[in-house]
C-alpha positions in Angstrom: 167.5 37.1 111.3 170.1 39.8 112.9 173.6 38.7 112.7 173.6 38.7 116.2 170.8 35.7 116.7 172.5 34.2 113.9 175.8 33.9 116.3 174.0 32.7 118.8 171.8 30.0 117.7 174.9 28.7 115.8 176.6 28.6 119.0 173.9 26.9 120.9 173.2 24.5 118.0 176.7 23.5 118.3 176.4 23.3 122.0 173.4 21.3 122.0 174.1 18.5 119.5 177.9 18.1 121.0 176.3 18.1 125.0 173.3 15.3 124.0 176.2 13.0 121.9 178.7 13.5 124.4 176.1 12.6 127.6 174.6 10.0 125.2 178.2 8.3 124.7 178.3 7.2 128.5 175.3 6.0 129.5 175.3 2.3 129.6 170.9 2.5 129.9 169.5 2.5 126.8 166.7 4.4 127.3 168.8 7.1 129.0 170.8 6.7 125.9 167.8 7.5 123.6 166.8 10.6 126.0 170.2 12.1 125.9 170.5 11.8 121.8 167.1 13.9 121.3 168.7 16.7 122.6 171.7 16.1 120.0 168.9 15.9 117.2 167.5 19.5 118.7 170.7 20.6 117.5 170.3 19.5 114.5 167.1 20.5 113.8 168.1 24.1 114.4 170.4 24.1 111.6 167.7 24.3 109.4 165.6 26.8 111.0 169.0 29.4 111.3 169.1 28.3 107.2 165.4 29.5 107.4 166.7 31.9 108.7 169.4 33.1 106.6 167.1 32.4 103.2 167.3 35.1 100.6 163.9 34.5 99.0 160.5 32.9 100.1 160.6 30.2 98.4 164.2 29.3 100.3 162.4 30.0 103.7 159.7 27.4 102.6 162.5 25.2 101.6 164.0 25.5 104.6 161.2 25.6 106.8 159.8 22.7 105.5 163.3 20.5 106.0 162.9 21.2 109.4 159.4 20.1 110.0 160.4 16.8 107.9 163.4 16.1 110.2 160.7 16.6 113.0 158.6 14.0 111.2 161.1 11.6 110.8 162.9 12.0 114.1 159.0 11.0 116.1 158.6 8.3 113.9 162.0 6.8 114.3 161.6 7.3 118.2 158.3 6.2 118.4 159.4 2.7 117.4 162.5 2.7 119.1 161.3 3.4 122.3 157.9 1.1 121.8 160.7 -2.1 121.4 162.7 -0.4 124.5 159.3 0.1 126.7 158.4 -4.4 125.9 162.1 -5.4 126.4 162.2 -3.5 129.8 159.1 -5.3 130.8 157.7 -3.9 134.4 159.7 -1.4 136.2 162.5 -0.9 133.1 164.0 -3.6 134.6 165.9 -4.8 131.7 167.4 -1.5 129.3 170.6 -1.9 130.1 172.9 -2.2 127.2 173.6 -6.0 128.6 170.2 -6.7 128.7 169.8 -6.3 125.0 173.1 -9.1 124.4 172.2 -12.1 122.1 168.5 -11.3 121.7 169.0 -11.0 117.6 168.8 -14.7 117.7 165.9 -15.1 120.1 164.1 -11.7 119.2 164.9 -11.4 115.8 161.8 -9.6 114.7 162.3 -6.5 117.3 166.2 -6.9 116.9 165.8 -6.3 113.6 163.3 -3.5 113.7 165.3 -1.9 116.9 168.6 -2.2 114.8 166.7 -0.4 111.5 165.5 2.8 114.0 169.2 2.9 115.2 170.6 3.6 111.7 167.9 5.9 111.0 168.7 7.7 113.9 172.5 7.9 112.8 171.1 8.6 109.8 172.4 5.9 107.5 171.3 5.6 103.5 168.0 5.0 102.5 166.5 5.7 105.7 164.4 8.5 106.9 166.8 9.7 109.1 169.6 9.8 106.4 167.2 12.2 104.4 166.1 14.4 107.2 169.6 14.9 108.0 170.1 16.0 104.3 167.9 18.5 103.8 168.2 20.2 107.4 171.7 20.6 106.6 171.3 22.0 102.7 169.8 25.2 103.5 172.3 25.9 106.1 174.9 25.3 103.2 173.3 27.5 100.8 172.9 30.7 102.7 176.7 30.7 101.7 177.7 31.9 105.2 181.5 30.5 106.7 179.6 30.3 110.1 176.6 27.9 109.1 179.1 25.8 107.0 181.4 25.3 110.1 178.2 24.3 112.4 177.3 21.9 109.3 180.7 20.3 109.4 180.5 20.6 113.4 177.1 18.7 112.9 178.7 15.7 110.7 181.5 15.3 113.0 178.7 14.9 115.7 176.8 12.2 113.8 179.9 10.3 113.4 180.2 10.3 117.0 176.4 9.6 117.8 177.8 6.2 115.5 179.4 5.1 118.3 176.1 4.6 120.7 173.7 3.5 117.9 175.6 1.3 116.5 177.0 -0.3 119.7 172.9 -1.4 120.7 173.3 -2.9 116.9 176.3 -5.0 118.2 175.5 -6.3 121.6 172.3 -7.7 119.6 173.7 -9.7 117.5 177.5 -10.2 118.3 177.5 -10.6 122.2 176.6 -14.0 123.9 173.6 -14.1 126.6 174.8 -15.5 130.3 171.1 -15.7 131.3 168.3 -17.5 130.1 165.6 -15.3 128.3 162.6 -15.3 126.9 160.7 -13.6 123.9 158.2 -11.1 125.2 154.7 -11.6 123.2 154.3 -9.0 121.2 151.2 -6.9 122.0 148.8 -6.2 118.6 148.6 -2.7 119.2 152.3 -2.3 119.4 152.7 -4.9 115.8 150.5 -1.6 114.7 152.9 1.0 115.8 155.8 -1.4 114.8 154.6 -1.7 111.3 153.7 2.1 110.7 157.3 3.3 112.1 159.2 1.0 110.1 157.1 1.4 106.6 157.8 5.3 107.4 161.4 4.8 108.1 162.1 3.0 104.7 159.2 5.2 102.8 160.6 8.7 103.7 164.1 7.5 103.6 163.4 6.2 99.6 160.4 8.7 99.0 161.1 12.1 100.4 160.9 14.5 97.7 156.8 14.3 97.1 156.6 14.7 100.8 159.3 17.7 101.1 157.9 19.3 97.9 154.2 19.2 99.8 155.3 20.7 102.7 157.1 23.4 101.3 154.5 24.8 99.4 152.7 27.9 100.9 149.1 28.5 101.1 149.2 31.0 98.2 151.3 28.8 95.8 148.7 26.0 96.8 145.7 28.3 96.0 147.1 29.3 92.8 147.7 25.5 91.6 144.4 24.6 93.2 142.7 27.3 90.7 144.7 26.1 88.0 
């Protein structure tokens, strides 16, 4: 890439990753909340595609390139089961996603609680998780192109997942450490979405603990496939 596209797509991957956080900080609906973050993870995901970018040999591009469409992965997998729980806790009309909503339901709920509370930290992108592993390796190649400006975005980046700590982690808390002032109920939870529940989380924890086959796979060009095929 130019030097010129470089600048700009480090500014607007800076941009984009500090507006979602910061609009993502103040909403007090979770799914709003949710909404507001995938634009901060846009910006994250275009770290990796400026590393691409910036690569000085193919099979760094295919590196890089390959982070990025695993941090894709991960990100629609961790969504998908966050905003499946989101969808049967709102119940008709979203009536009920509102942070307040979600108070106390650990101890009535704990089986979505629990699997709401694991898509929040890969989100944040805690250890062990898929999102803690896409995070890694959409960042690296930025780091390795050896350029001041990617390494400041980086650092710009990690200052904005400790932020994005606040909104994830707060859900976490109101589940489990705040008290409910209304009666509620357990919804039933649907088979299909036990299905979708089941795959999300196994993929959380799986790519979080075994991402290097995966990221080895997908980085692998045709040719370099062919060849090993022929082998």
């Amino acid at each position: 890439l130019h030097d010129s596209w470089i600048t700009a797509l480090t500014v607007m991957a800076g941009l984009t990753m500090t507006v979602g956080n910061i609009a993502a900080i103040v909403q007090n609906n979770v799914k709003r909340m949710l909404a507001y973050s995938s634009i901060a993870h846009a910006g994250y995901a275009l770290v990796g595609f400026i590393g691409a970018g910036m690569a000085t040999t193919a099979d760094k591009r295919d590196a890089a390139i390959a982070s990025v469409a695993f941090y894709m992965l991960t990100y629609a997998i961790t969504n998908l089961g966050a905003f499946a729980i989101v969808a049967l806790l709102g119940q008709k009309n979203d009536r009920r996603t509102e942070f307040e909503d979600y108070n106390g339901i650990g101890f009535k709920s704990p089986v979505l609680a629990f699997a709401l509370s694991l898509f929040m930290l890969s989100l944040l992108g805690l250890p062990l998780t898929a999102g803690f592993m896409g995070k890694v390796l959409v960042f690296r190649p930025a780091l390795e192109a050896g350029n001041a400006m990617l390494t400041l975005l980086v650092v710009v980046a990690v200052i904005n997942t400790a932020i994005s700590a606040y909104y994830y982690l707060r859900l976490v808390v109101v589940m489990f450490f705040r008290d409910r002032t209304d009666e509620w109920f357990a919804p039933r939870i649907p088979t299909a979405l036990a299905a979708v529940l089941v795959i999300t989380i196994v993929g959380v924890l799986y790519f979080g603990i075994f991402s290097n086959g995966v990221i080895e796979r997908f980085s692998q060009s045709p040719a370099r496939i062919t060849v090993k095929a022929e082998k």
